[in-house]
C-alpha positions in Angstrom: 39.7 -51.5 24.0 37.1 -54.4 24.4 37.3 -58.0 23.3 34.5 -57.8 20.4 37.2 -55.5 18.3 39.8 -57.9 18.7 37.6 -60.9 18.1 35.9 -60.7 14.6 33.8 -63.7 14.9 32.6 -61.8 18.8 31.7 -59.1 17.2 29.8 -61.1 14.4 27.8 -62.4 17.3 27.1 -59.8 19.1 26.1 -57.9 15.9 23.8 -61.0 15.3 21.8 -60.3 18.6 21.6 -56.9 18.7 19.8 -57.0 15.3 17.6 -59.9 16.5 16.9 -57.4 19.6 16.6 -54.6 17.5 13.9 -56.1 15.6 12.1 -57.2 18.7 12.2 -54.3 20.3 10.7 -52.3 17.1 7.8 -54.8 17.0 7.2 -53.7 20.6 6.4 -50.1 19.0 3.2 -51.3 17.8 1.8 -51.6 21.0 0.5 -48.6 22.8 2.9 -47.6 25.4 0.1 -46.8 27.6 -1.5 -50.6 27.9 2.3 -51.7 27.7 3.3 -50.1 30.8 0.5 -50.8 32.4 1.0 -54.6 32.1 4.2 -54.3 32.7 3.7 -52.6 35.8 1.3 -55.4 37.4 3.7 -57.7 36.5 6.7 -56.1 38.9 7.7 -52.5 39.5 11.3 -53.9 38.7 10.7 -53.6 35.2 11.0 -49.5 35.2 14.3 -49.7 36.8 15.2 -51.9 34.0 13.5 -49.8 31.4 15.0 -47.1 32.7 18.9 -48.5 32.2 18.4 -49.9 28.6 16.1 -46.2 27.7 19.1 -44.3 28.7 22.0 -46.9 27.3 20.1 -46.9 24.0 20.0 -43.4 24.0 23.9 -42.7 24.3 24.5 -45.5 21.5 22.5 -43.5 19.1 23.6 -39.8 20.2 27.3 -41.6 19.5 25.8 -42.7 16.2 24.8 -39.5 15.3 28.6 -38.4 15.9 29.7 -41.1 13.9 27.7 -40.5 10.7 24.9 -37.6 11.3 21.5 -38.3 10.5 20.3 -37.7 7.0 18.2 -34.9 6.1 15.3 -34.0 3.3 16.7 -32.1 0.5 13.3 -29.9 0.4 12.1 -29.2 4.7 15.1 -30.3 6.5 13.2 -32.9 8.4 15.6 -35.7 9.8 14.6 -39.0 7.1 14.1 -42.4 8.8 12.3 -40.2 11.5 8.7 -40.2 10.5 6.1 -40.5 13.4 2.6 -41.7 12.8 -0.2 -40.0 14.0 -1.2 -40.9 17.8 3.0 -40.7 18.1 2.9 -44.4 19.2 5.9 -45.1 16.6 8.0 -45.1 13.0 5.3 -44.6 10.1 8.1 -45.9 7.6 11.6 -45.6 7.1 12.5 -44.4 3.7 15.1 -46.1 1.3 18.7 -45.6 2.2 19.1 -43.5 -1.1 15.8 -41.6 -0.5 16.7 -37.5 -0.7 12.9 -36.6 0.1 10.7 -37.5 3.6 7.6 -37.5 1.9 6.0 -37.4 -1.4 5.0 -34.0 -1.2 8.8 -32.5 -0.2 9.9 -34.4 -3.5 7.2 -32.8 -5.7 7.8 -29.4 -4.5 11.9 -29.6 -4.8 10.8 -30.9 -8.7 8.3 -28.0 -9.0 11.4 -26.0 -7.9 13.4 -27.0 -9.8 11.2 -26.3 -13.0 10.5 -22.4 -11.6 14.4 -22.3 -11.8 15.1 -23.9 -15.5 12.3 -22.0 -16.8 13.7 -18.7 -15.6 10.3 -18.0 -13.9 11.9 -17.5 -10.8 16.1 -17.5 -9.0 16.5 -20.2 -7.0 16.3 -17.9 -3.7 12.8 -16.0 -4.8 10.1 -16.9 -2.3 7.2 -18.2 -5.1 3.5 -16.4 -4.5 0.3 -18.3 -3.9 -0.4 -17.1 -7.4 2.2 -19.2 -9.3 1.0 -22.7 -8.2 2.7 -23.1 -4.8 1.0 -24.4 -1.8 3.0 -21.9 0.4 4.6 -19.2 0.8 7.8 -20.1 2.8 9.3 -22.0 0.1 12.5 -21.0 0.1 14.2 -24.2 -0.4 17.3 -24.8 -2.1 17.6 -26.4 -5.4 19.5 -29.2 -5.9 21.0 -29.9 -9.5 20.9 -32.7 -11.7 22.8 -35.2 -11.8 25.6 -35.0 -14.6 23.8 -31.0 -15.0 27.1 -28.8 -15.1 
């Protein structure tokens, strides 16, 4: 064992820093990793070694946070939530609420048109919808989630 699980207030304090890194580092996702390697570069080639180290360190923390408690997934695609990537892939569009079932707007209002097909009896819950009945595509085959306090 380590000292921070013996220690409450060490472990308080490391806690404490890796947030405050944490944030940093996430601010540094703004930047376009092209220009930010590039300055890094001129500045000394000892920064990739370094990059390098804490890339791969931080990678093994969050594949053993994954073990711990597996990422989250939409109800409606499957997509991993908190994972949303913006457009040029340069970093985290947002990070939905920690209660948030859906990735996007649109997964949500297709898991609620679902839903409808399914309560109406238009439709079982496994039944592929047609273009024809309102659905924008054809490999909705999603599974429906029930109400809450719905028998």
């Amino acid at each position: 064992m380590n000292a921070a699980a013996d220690d409450p207030n060490l472990e308080r304090a490391i806690l404490r820093k890796v947030r405050r890194t944490l944030a940093r580092m996430e601010a540094l996702t703004r930047v376009n990793p092209n220009f930010l390697a590039e300055m890094l570069a001129k500045e000394s080639p000892h920064y990739m070694k370094r990059l390098l180290l804490m890339s791969l360190h931080l990678e093994l923390t969050a594949g053993r946070m994954n073990q711990i408690a597996p990422a989250r997934k939409c109800a409606a695609c499957g997509f991993p939530l908190g994972f949303a990537v913006d457009e040029e892939g340069l970093g985290l569009e947002r990070i939905p609420r920690a209660d948030a079932h859906y990735c996007s707007p649109r997964c949500r209002q297709k898991a609620h048109r679902k839903r409808r097909r399914v309560a109406a009896g238009t439709a079982p819950a496994t039944t592929k919808p047609s273009r024809r009945n309102g659905s924008s595509s054809a490999d909705d085959n999603i599974s429906v989630t029930q109400e809450r306090g719905a028998p």
